[in-house]
C-alpha positions as MATLAB code, in Angstrom:
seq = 'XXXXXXXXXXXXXXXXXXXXXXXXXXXXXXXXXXXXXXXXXXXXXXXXXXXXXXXXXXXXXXXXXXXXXXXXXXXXXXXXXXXXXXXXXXXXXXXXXXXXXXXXXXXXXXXXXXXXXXXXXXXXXXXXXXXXXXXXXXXXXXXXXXXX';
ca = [
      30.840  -17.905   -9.199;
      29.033  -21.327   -8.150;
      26.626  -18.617   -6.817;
      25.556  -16.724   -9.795;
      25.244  -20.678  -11.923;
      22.799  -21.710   -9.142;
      20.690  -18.327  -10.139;
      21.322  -18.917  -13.739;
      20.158  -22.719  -13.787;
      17.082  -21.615  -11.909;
      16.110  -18.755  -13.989;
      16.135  -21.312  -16.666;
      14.200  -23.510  -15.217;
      11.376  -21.078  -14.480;
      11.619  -19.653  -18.011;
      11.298  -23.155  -19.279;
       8.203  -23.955  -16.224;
       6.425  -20.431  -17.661;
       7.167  -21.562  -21.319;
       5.314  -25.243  -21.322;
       2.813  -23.669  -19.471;
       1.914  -20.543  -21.395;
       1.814  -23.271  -24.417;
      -0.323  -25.779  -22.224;
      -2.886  -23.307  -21.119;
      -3.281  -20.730  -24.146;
      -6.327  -19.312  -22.346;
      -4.786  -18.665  -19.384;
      -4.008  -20.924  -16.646;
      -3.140  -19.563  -12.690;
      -1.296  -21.543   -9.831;
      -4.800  -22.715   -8.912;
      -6.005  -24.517  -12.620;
      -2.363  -25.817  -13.335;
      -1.762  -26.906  -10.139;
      -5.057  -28.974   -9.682;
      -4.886  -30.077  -13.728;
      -1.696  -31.610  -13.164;
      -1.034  -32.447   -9.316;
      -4.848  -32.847   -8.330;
      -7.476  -30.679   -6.109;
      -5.030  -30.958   -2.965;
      -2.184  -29.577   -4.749;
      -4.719  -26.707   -6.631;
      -5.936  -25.788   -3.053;
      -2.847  -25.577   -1.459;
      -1.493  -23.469   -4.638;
      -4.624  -21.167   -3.927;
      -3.394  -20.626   -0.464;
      -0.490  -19.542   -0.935;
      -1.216  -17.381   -3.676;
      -3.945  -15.772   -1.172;
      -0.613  -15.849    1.906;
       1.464  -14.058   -0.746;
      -1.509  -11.176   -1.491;
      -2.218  -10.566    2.056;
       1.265  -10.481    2.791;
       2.638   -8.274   -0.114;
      -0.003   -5.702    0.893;
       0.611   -5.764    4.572;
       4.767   -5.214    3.641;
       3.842   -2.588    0.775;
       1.112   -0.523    3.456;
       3.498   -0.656    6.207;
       6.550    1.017    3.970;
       4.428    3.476    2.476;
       2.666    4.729    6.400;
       6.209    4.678    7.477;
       7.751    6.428    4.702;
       4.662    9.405    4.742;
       4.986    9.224    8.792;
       8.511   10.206    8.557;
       7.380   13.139    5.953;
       4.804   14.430    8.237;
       5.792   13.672   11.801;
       2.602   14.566   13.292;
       0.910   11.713   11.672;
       3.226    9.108   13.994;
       0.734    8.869   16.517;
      -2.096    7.523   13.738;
      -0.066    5.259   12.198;
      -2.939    2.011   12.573;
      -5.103    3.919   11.586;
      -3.568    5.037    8.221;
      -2.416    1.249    7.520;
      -6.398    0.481    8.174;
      -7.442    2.956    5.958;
      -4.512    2.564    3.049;
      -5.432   -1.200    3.113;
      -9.004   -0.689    3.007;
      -8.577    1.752    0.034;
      -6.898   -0.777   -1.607;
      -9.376   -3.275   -1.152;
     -11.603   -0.529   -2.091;
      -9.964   -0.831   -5.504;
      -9.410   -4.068   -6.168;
     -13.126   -4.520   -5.781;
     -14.026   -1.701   -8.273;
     -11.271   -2.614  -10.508;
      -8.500   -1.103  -11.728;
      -9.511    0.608  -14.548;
     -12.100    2.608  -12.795;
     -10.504    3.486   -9.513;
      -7.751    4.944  -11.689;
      -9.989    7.573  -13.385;
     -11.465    8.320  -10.071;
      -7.935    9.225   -8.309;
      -7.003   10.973  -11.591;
      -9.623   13.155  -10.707;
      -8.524   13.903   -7.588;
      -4.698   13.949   -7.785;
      -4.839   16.265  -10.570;
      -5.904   19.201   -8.399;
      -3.601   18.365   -5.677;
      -0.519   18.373   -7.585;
      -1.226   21.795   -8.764;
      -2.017   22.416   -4.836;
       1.676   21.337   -3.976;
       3.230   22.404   -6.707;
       1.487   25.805   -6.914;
       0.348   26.535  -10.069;
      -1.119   29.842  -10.161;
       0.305   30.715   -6.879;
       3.513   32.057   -5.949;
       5.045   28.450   -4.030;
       3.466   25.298   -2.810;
       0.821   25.919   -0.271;
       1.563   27.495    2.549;
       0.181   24.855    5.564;
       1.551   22.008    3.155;
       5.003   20.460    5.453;
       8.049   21.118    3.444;
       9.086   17.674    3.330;
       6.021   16.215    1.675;
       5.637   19.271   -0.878;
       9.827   18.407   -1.709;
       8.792   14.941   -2.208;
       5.872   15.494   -3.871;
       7.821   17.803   -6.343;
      10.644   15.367   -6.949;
       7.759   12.689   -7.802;
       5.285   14.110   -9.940;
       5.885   14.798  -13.433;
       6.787   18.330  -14.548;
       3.683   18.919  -16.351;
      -0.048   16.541  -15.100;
      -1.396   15.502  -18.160;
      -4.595   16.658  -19.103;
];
């Protein structure tokens, strides 16, 4: 019970910390501007870093879960697995340049015929050299019907 006060207390106090800073810094304000507004240019920069440790780190965790999780669809891929973390991360940097908005129309494009690949559509079952495993997770994924 001490336990879940601690948690409670804290959530306040970052609800509180988010509050008199949203109304600070109407505009917008990041780690970076708040911290070097209030604390100085030593406490903005080392707010920056970490924000930029967090980033790197979040995508490393995030690219190795999803190469392990498709290696373990499609064993035959176990052997590449730097490879596809190279290529996953660089596809993300990929959109993160471009921005979001854009990159998303572009893999709309191309996931649109690929879920009808895997699920089938006009054919009588999921494509025949797709592994079973990734065409049952695919179809436990994707929604019933793609929009269009």
């Amino acid at each position: 019970m001490p336990l879940a006060i601690a948690i409670a207390a804290l959530l306040l106090i970052v609800a509180v910390s988010y509050q008199q800073t949203i109304h600070a810094y109407p505009s917008g304000g990041g780690a970076y501007i708040v911290a070097r507004a209030n604390l100085g240019p030593t406490a903005g920069l080392v707010a920056a870093a970490a924000l930029l440790i967090d980033y790197v780190l979040t995508v490393a965790v995030s690219v190795a879960a999803g190469v392990a999780a498709l290696t373990s669809a499609v064993p035959v891929l176990l052997t590449h697995r730097v490879a596809l973390s190279v290529v996953f991360v660089a596809l993300i940097a990929f959109a993160n340049l471009r921005g979001v908005r854009g990159v998303g129309a572009d893999l709309r494009r191309a996931d649109l015929p690929l879920r009808r690949d895997l699920r089938g559509a006009g054919r009588d079952g999921p494509l025949p050299h797709a592994p079973r495993r990734a065409a049952a997770l695919c179809l436990c994924t994707l929604p019933k019907h793609p929009p269009r």
